[in-house]
C-alpha positions as CSV (number, residue, x, y, z in Angstrom):
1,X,-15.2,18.2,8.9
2,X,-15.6,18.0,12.4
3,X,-12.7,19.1,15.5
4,X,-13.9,15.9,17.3
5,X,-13.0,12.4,17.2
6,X,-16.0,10.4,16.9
7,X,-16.4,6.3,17.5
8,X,-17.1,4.6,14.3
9,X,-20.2,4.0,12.9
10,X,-19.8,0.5,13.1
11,X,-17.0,-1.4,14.8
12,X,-14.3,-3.6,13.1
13,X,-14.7,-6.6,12.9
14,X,-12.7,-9.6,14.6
15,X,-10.7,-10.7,11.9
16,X,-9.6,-6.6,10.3
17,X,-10.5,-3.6,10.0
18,X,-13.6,-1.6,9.2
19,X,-14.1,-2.0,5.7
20,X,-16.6,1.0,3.5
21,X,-17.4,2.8,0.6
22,X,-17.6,5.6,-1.1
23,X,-19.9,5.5,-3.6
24,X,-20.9,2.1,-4.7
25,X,-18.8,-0.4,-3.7
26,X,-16.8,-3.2,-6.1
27,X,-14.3,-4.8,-4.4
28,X,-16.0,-4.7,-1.3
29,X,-19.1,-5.4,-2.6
30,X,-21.6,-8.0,-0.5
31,X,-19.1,-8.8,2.1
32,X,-20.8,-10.0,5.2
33,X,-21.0,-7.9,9.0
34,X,-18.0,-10.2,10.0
35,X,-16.1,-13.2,8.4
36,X,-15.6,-13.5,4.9
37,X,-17.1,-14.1,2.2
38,X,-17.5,-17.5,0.9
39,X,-17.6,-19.0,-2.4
40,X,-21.3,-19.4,-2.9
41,X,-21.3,-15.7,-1.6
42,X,-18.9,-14.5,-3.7
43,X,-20.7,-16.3,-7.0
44,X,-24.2,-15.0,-5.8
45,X,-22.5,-11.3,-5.7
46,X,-20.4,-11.2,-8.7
47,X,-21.3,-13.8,-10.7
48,X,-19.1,-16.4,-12.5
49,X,-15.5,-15.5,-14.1
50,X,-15.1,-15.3,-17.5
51,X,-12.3,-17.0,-19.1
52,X,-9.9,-14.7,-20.9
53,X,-7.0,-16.1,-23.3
54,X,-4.1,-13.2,-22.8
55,X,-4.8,-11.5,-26.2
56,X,-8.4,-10.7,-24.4
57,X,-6.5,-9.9,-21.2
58,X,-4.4,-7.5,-22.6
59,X,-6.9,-5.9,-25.0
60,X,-8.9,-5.4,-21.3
61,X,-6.2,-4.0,-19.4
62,X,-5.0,-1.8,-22.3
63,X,-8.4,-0.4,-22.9
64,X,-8.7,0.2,-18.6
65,X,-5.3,1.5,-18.1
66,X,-5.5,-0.8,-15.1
67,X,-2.1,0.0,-12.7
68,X,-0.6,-1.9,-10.1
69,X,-2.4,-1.6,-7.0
70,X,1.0,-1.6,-5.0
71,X,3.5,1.2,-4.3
72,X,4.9,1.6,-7.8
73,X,1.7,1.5,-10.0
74,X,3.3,0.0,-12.6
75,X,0.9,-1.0,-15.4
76,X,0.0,-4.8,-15.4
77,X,0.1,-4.7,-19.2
78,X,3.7,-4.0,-19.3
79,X,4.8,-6.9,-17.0
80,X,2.5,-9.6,-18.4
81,X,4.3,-7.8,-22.2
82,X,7.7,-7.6,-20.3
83,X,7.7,-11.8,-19.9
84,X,10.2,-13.9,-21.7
85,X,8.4,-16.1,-24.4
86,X,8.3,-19.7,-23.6
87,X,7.6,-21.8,-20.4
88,X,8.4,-21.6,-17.1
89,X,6.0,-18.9,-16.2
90,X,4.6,-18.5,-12.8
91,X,2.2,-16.2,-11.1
92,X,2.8,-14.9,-7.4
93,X,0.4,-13.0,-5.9
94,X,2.1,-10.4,-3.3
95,X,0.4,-10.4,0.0
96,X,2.8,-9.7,2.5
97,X,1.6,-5.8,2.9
98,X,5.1,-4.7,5.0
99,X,4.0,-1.2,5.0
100,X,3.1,-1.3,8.7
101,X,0.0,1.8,7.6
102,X,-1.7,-0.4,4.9
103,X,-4.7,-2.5,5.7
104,X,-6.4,-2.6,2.6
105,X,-4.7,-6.1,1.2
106,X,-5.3,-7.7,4.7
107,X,-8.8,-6.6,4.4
108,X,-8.9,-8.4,0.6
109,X,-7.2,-11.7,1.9
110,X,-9.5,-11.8,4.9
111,X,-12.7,-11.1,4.1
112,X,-13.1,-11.3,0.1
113,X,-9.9,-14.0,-0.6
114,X,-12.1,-15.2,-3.8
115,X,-11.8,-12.1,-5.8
116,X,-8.3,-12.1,-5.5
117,X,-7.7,-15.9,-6.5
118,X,-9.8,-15.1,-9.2
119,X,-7.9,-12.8,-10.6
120,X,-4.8,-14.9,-10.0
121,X,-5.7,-17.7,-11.7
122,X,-7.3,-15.6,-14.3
123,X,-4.3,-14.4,-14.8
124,X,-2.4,-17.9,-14.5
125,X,-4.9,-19.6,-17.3
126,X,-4.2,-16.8,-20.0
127,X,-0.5,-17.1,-19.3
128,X,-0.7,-20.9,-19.7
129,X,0.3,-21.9,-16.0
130,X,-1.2,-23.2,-13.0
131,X,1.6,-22.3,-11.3
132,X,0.7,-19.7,-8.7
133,X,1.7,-18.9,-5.1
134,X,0.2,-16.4,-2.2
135,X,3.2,-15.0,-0.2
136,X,1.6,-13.6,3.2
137,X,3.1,-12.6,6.0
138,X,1.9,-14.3,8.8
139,X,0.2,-17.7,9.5
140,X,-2.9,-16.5,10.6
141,X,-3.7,-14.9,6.6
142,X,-2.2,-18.1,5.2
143,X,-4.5,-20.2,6.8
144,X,-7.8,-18.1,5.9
145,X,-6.5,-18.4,2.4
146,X,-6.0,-21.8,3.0
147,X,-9.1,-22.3,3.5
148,X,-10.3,-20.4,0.4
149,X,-8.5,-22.4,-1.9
150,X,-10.2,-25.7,-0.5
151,X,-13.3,-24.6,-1.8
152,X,-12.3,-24.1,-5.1
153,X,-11.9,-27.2,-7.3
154,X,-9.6,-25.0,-10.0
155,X,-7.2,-23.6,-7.4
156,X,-5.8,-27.3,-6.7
157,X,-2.3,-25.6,-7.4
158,X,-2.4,-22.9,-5.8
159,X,0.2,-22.6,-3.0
160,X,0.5,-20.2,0.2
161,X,3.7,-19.2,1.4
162,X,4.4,-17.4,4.7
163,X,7.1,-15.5,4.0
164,X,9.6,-13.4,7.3
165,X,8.7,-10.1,8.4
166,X,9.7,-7.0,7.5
167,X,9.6,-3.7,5.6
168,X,11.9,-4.4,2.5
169,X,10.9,-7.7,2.2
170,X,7.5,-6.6,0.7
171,X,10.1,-5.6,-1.8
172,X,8.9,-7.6,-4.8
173,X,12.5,-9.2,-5.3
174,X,12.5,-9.4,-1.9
175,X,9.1,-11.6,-2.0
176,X,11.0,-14.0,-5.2
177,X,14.0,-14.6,-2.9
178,X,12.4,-15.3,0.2
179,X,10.1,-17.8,-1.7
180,X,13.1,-19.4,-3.3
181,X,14.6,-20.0,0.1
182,X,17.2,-17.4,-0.1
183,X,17.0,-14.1,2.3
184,X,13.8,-12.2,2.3
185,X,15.7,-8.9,1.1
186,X,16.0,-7.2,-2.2
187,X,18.5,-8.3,-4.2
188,X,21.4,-5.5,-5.3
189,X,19.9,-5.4,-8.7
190,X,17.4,-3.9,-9.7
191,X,15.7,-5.8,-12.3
192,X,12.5,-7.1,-12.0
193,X,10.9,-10.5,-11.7
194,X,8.9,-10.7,-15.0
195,X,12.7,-10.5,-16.9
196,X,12.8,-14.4,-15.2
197,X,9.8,-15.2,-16.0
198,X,7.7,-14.6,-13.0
199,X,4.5,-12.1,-13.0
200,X,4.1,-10.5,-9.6
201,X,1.8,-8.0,-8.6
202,X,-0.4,-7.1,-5.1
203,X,-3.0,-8.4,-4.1
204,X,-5.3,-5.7,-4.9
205,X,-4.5,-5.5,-8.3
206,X,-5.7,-9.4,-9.3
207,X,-9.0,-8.3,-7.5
208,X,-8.8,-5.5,-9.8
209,X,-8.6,-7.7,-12.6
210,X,-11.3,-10.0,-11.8
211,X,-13.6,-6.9,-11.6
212,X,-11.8,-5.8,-14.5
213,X,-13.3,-9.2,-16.7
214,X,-16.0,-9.1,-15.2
215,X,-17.4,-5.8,-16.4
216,X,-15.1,-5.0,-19.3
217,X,-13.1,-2.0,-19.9
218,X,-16.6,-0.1,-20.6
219,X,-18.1,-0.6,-17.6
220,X,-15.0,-0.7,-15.4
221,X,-14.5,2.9,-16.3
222,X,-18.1,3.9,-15.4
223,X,-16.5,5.5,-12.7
224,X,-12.6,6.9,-11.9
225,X,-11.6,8.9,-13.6
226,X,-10.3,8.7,-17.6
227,X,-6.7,7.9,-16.8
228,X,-7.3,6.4,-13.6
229,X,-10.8,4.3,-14.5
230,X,-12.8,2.0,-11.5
231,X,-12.0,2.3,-7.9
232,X,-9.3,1.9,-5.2
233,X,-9.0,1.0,-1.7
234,X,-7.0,3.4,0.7
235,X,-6.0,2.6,4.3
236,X,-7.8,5.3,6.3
237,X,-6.1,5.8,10.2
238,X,-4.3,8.4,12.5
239,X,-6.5,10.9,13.8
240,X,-9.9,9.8,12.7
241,X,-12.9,8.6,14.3
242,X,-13.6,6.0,11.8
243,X,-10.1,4.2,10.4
244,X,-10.2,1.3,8.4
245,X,-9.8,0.6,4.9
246,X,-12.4,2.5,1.7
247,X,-13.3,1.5,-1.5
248,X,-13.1,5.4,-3.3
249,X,-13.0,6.2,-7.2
250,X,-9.7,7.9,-8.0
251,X,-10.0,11.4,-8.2
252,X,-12.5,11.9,-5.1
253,X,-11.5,15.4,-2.9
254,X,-9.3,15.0,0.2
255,X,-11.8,16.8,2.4
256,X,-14.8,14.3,0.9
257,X,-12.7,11.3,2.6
258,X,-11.7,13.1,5.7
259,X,-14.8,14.0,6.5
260,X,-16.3,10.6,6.0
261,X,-13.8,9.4,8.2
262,X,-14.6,11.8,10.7
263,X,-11.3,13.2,10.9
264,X,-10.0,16.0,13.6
265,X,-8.9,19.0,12.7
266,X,-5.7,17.9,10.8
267,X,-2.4,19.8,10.4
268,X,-0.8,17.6,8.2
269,X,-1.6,14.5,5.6
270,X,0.7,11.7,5.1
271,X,-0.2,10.1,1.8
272,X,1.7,6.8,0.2
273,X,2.8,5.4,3.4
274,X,6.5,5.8,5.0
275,X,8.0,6.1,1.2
276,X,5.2,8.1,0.7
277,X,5.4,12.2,1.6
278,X,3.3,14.7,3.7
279,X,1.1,16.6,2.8
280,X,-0.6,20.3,3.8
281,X,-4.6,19.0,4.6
282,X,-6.1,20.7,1.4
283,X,-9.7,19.3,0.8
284,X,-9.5,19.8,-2.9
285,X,-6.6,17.7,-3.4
286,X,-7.9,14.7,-5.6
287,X,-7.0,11.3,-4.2
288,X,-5.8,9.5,-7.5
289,X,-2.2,9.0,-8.4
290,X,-2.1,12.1,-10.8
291,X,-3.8,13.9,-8.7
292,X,-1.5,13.1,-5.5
293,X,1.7,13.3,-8.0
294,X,1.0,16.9,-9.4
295,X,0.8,17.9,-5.2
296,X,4.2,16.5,-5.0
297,X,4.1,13.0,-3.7
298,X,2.9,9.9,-4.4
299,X,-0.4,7.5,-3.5
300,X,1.8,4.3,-3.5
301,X,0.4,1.8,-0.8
302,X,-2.9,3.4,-0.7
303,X,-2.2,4.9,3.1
304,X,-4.1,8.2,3.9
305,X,-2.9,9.3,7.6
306,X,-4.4,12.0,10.0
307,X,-1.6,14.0,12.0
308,X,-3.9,16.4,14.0
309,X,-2.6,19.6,16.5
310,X,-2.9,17.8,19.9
311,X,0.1,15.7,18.6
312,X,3.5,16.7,18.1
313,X,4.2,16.0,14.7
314,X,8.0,16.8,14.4
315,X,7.9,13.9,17.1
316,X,6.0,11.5,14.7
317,X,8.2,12.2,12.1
318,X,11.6,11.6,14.0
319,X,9.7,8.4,15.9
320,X,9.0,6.8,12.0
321,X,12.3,7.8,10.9
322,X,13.8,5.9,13.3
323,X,11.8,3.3,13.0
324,X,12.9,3.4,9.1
325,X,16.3,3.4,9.9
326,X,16.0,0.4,11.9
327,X,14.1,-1.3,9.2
328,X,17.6,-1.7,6.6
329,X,18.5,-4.6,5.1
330,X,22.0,-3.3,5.6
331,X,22.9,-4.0,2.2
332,X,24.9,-1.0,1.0
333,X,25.9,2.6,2.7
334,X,23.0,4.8,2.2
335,X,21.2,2.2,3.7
336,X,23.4,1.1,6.7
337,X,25.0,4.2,7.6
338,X,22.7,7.0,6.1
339,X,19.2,6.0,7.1
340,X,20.5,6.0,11.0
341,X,22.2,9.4,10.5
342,X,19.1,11.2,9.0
343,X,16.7,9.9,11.6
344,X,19.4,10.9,14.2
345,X,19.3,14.2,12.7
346,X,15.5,14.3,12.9
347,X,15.7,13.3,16.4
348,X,17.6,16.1,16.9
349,X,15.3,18.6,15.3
350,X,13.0,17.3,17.7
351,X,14.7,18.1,20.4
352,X,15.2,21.6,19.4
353,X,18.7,20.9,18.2
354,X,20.1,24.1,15.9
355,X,21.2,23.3,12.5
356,X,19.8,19.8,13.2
357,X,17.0,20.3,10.1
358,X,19.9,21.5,7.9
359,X,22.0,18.2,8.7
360,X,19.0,15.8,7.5
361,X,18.7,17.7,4.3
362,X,22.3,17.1,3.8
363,X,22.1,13.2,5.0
364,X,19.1,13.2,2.3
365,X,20.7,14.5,-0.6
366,X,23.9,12.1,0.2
367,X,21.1,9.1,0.5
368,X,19.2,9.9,-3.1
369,X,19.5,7.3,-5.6
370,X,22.8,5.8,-4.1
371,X,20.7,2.3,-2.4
372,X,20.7,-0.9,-3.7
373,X,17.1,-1.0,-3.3
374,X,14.4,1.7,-3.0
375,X,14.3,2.1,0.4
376,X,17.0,5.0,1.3
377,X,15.1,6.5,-1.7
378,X,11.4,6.4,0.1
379,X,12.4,6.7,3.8
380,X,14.6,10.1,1.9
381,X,12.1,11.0,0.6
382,X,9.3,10.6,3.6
383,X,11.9,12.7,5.6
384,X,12.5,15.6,3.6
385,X,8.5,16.4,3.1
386,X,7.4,16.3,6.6
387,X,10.3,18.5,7.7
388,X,9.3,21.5,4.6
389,X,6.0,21.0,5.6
390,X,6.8,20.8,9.2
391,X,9.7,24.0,9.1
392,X,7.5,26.5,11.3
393,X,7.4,23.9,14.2
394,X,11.0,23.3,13.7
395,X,11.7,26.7,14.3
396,X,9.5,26.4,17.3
397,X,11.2,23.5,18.8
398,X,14.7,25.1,18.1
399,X,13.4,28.0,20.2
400,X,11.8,26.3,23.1
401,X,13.4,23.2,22.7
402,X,9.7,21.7,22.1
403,X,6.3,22.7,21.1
404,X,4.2,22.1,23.9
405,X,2.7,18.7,22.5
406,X,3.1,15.1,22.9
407,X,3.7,12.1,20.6
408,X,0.4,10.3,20.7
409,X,1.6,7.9,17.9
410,X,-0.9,8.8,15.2
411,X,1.4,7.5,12.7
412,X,1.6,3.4,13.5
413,X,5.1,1.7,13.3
414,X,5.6,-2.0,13.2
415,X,6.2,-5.3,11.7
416,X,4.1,-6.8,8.5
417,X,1.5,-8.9,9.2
């Protein structure tokens, strides 16, 4: 991989980012230079949708091991099996993509919105509803989406809902009670929605399905690996010369991407997004969530970041942290009080502060597990990473009071779109 930052190949387009492949693409397949892709388009490169009653669904996604696209990865199997029998079932398709890293939904709901509804209402039809809803954040992806479900004569019911701002409210609870008209927070417990009823997943993961039917569980896992069959998007940025978001098939090398991406010289990976963890740049680490789990972290929103040596990257840490703490929903201690103390703490580091790295361990271990939603748990968890990973230029800051660098802001920080 090159030292150099290079321009991208191509430029992004107008309405998101670059969007590639590695290997051949599915998701991403036959969309245009700009714009998106149509419904005539999307028929002429896919191909109709089969119906599937849920017995056929199930039998799909239990042969393709197919898991959520979103930061969990929970399997889809087990929610639609985890619904209450009876009516009153309803579909929501979870668009709002609060991690401020990700790009890879936007690029979905922008450019190729038909492979997601069909997957929705796939999804819908085996369930026996037509209930389903598209929360977004953001008026600007309701109203492409908007558009999308004109065209379709079986997505009459289909509803878009632009839902507020914010990191926890991507939360999928969160998503439920904002569209219910309550606050767009997570609610204190943590059960989720398909106990009531309601099957919510991202949006990545109904495209996934409607590739999923399409091909079958044979074909799907043509590529992949065997427990993580097909492909998945990842949200490419920081220091490389071609961000944007790439389709990959789980299991393909870190240094394969990075150098596709035409990445500088890294010092440091951050994988999974800001609940996510950091990472030491080693090009055989296999970009699939086993793969990213046995290195001890997670692949959750599908974020691959670039933190290169002309940045400070203690810096980037404390500015995220910060940015964490300020993104609470100030619904319990950990989460009002702690999150503010441990990115003081790694403020402090920053500054060169002695004993400061020692204090945000402790403020971490006080966090873990005590929140009424995941978030202490992730930011916790984000925090502790970069600063083992980072402990040498700690010890360099605590010297010299810095390191010689300054914050370019590799690691973007920000509101939902």
């Amino acid at each position: 991989m090159t030292a150099l930052l290079r321009r991208p190949t191509a430029p992004p387009v107008a309405d998101g980012p670059a969007a590639w492949s590695i290997g051949a693409p599915r998701l991403l397949a036959g969309l245009p230079a700009s714009g998106h892709l149509d419904l005539a388009g999307h028929l002429a490169t896919h191909g109709p949708m089969p119906a599937a009653e849920v017995d056929k669904l199930l039998a799909c996604l239990d042969a393709s091991g197919l898991a959520g696209r979103g930061g969990a990865g929970f399997p889809l199997a087990t929610k639609l099996r985890s619904l209450p029998a009876g009516g009153g079932r309803e579909v929501i398709v979870n668009g709002t993509e609060s991690e401020p890293a990700s790009q890879k939904d936007r690029v979905l709901l922008h450019r190729a919105p038909h492979l997601v509804l069909d997957g929705a209402l796939a999804v819908a039809a085996a369930l026996g509803t037509r209930d389903v809803t598209v929360a977004v954040h953001g008026e600007a992806t309701a109203g492409v989406l908007r558009a999308a479900v004109a065209e379709r004569p079986d997505a009459r019911r289909v509803r878009v809902r632009a839902v507020p701002r914010g990191f926890v409210s991507g939360e999928a609870r969160a998503v439920v009670r904002a569209l219910r008209g309550g606050p767009a927070v997570p609610t204190g417990r943590r059960t989720p929605p398909s106990t009531e009823g309601v099957l919510l997943s991202n949006v990545e993961t109904f495209a996934q399905v409607a590739v999923l039917l399409r091909l079958g569980p044979h074909r799907f896992a043509d590529t992949g690996t065997g427990i993580e069959p097909g492909t998945t998007l990842l949200t490419v940025g920081g220091a490389v010369g071609r961000p944007g978001v790439v389709e990959i098939p789980p299991g393909t090398p870190l240094g394969i991407v990075l150098a596709a991406a035409q990445a500088a010289e890294p010092h440091a990976v951050v994988i999974g997004g800001y609940h996510g963890a950091w990472h030491a740049p080693v090009p055989a680490l296999r970009l699939s969530r086993e793969g990213v789990r046995s290195a001890g972290g997670t692949l959750g929103a599908g974020v691959l970041l670039v933190v290169d040596r002309d940045t400070c990257a203690l810096g980037e840490l404390a500015r995220v942290a910060t940015w964490l703490a300020g993104e609470s929903a100030h619904q319990c201690g950990p989460c009002h009080f702690g999150l503010p103390a441990l990115a003081a703490d790694v403020a402090a580091a920053a500054a060169g502060w002695s004993g400061a790295p020692g204090a945000a361990f402790g403020h971490a271990r006080s966090i873990d597990g005590r929140g009424a939603c995941a978030h202490p748990d992730g930011a916790a968890r984000f925090v502790t990473s970069g600063l083992h990973l980072l402990h040498d230029e700690s010890d360099r800051h605590e010297r010299h009071g810095t390191c010689g660098y300054p914050v370019l802001g590799r690691l973007p920080i920000g509101g939902g779109r």
